[in-house]
C-alpha positions as CSV (number, residue, x, y, z in Angstrom):
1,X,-0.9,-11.6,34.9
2,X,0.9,-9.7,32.3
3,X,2.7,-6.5,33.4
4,X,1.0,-3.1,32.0
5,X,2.7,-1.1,29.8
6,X,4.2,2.4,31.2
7,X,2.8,5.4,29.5
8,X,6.0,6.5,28.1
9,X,6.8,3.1,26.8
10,X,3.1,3.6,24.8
11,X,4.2,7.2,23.9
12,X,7.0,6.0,22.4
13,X,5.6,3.3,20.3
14,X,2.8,5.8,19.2
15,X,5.5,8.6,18.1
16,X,7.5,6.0,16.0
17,X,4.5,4.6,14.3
18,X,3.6,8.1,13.2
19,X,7.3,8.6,12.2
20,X,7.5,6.0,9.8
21,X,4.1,6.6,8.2
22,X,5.1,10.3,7.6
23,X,7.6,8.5,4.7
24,X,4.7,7.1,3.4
25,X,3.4,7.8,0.2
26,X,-0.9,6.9,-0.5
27,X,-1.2,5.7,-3.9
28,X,-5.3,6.4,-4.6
29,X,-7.0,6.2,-7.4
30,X,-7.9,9.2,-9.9
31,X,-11.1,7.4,-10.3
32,X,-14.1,5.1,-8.9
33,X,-13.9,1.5,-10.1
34,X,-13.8,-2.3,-9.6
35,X,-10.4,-2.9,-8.4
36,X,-8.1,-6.2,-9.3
37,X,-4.9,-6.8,-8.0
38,X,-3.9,-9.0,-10.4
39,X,-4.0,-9.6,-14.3
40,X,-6.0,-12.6,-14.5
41,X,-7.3,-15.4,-11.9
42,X,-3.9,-17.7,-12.6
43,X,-1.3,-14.8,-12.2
44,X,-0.2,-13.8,-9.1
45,X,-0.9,-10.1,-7.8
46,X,1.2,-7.3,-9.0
47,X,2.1,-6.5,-6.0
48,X,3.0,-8.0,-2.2
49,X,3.7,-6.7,1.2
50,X,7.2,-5.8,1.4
51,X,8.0,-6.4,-2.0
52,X,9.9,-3.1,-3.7
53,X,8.6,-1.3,-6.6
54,X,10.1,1.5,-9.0
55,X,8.4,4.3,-10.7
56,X,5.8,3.4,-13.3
57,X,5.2,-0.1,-12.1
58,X,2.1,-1.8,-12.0
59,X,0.6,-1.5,-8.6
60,X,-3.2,-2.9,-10.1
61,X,-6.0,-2.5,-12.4
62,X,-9.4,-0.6,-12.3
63,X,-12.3,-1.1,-14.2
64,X,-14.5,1.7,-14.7
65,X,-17.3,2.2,-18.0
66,X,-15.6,-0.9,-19.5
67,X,-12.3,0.6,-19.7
68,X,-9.2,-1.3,-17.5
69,X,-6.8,1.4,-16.6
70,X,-3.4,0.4,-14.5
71,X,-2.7,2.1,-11.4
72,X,1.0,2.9,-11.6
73,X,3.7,3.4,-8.4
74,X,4.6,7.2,-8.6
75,X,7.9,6.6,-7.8
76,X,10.6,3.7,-5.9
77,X,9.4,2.1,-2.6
78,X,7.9,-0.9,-0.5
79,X,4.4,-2.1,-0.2
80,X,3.8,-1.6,3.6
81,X,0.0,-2.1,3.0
């Protein structure tokens, strides 16, 4: 039978989830639209988990009213997710 966690230990793990994610940036989109993550079915995605990024990259592509309009990083980072 596995040992239960102690609440601090939990508490702890909780605070430094909530740490990191406040250096998080949301990248959402300006508008409502089918969403691709990659230029055509034999490229690979833009982007990966983990991979780094700089300002003005490509991060996908959405099409709304016929129109395909890139989603770009707003500035240097990591995917997390």
């Amino acid at each position: 039978m596995p040992a239960k966690k102690r609440k601090e230990e939990t508490v702890t793990e909780e605070n430094e989830a909530e740490t990191e994610m406040e250096n998080w940036t949301e990248v959402s989109s300006p508008i409502v639209g089918t969403f691709y993550s990659r230029p055509s079915e034999k490229e690979e995605s833009f982007v990966k988990l983990g991979q780094k990024v700089k300002k003005g990259d490509v991060l996908c592509i959405l099409e709304a009213m016929k129109i395909m309009n890139e989603i770009k990083s707003p500035h240097d980072g990591t995917i997390k997710r």
